[in-house]
N, C-alpha and C positions, 0 to 999 in steps of 0.2 A: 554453554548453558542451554537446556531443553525450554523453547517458549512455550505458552500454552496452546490449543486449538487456539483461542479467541484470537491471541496477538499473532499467531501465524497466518489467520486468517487474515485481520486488515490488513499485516502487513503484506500480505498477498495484494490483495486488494486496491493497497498503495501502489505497490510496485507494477500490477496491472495497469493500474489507469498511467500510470507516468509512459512507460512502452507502448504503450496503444497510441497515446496523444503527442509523444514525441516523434513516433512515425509518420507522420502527417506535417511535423517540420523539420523533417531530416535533410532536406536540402537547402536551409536556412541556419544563417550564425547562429540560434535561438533556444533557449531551451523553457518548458512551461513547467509552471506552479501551481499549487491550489493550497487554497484558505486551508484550516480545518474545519468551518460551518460549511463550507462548500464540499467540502469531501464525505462530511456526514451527510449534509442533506443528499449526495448522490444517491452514496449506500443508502440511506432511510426508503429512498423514493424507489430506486431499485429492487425492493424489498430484498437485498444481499443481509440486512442485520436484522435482527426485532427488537435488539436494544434499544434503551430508551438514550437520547440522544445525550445527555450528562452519563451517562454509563460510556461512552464511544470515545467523549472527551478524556474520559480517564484514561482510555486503553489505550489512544492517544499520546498520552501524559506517560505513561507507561515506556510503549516505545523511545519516547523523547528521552525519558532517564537510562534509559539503557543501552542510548545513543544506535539504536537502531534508523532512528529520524529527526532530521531536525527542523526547528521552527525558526527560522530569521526574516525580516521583512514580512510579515504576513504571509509569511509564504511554506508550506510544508516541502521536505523535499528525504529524500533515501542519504544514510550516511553512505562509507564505502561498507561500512559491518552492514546496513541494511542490504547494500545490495546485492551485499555476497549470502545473505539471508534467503534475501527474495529468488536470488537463481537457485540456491538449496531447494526450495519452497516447490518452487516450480518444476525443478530439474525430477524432485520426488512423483510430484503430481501427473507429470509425462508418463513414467515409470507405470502408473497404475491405469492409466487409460486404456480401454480397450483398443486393440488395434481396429482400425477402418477399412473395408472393402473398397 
């Protein structure tokens, strides 16, 4: 199933922040979590969305049903469909980069 820009984007986004900040305890039993107010207020503050923040929750809610992401413990986190998502997502994104000197 074709997701939209939007949800490909946060889900990007998700999967961004989780790989950035799991690198930083990759030499620890550990793995990290974020809220979903917390992962909005990122994006909002980052200016990455211009949604309005009850619009974000939905796309959110969105992924959630489509089990792209799940929500247990306060905690948002990538299924295995998310993450095979989010490498799709990414693996496309490489693909259009320009190349660098």
């Amino acid at each position: 199933m074709k997701q939209s820009k939007v949800h490909s984007f946060i889900l990007f986004s998700l999967g961004a922040w989780f790989e950035e900040a799991n690198k930083r305890i990759e030499d620890r039993p550990l793995e990290v979590s974020i809220s979903k107010k917390t992962f909005i207020e990122l994006v909002m503050n980052a200016g990455i969305a211009k949604k309005q923040e009850r619009a974000l929750y939905k796309n959110l809610e969105h992924l959630e049903k489509k089990k792209f992401i799940s929500y247990a413990n306060k905690g948002l986190s990538l299924t295995k469909k998310g993450q095979k998502q989010y490498d799709k997502i990414k693996s496309e994104m490489d693909k259009k980069r320009p190349e660098t000197i």
